[in-house]
N, C-alpha and C positions, 0 to 999 in steps of 0.2 A: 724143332724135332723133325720136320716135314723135310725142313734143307736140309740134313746129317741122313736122312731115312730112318729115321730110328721112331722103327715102326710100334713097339711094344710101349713107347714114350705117348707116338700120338694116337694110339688106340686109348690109353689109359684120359689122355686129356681130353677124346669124345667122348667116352665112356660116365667122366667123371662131369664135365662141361656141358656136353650137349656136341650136337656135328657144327652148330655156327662157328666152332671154333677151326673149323677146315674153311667157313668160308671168309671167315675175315681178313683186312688188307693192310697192309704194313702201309708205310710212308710211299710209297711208290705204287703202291695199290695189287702188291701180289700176296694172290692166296696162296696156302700149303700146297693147293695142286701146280699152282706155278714154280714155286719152292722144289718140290719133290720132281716138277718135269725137269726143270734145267739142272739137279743134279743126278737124274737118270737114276731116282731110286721109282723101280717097276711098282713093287713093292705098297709103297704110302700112295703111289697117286692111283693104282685100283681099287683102295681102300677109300679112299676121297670119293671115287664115283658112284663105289656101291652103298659107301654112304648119303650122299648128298645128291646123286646121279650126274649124267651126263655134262649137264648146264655148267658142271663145276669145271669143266676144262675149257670152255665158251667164254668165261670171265675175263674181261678185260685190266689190266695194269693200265694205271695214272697216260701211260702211252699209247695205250690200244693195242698193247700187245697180247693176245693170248696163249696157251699152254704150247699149242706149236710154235709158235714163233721163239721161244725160250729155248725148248729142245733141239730147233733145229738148229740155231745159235751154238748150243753146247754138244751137240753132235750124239744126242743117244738114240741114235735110231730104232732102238727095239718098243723103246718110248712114246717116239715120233709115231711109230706104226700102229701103236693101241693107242693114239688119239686120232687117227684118220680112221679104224676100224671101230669105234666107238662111234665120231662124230660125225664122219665122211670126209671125202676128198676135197670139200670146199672150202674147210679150215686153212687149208695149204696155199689157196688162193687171197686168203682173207688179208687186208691190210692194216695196219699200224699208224699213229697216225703219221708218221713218216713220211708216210705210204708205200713199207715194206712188205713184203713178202716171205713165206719162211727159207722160198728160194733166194731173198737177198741175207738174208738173216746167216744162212745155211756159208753164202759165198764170204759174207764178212769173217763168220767164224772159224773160215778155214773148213770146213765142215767138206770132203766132197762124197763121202758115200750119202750122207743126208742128202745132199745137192743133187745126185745122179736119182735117187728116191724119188724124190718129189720131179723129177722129169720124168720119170718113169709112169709117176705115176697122174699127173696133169697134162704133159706134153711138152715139148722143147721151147714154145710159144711164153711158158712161162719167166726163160728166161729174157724176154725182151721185154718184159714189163717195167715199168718205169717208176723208181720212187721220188718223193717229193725234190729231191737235193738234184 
């Protein structure tokens, strides 16, 4: 429900389950907030925080990816922007175990207003960072 946004689904299955059910992880280790960031529903993933708070977009996937690094991926910047106003600008810096960045994340995905974002809002220095490969 989290990946579709289909907010009134996963309101009813906290409601009815409890909020553990925002934070548990599929096979790959993503929660609904990770779900709900990479398909850029606004929507379910401020419902995830005001549920379960902040922490729940700090969560890491089986890779070490978290909720920015998804979004910046799929390019939904309004997204991207209530998880750095939520969590701060240091998310943006955080790495994967890659050792990406949501600025590599952002260039993989084709992403460039995300890309010019996170310069903006870290510095240009960001993009010479180095990942594992």
């Amino acid at each position: 429900a989290s990946e579709g946004g289909h907010m009134e689904v996963v309101r009813y299955a906290v409601e009815t389950c409890g909020e553990e059910v925002l934070r548990e992880k599929d096979k790959h280790g993503k929660t609904g907030a990770h779900l709900a960031s990479e398909g850029g529903h606004m929507e379910v993933v401020r419902y995830a925080v005001e549920t379960c708070g902040e922490e729940v977009l700090r969560e890491k996937t089986n890779d070490g990816s978290t909720c920015a690094h998804w979004v910046s991926f799929t390019g939904h910047l309004e997204v991207l922007r209530y998880v750095v106003e939520t969590c701060g600008e240091e998310v943006l810096r955080e790495k994967d175990k890659h050792g990406r960045t949501c600025a590599h994340l952002a260039s993989e995905g084709g992403q460039l207003e995300v890309l010019r974002y996170v310069v903006e809002t870290c510095g240009e220095e960001v993009l010479r960072e180095k990942d594992n490969d």
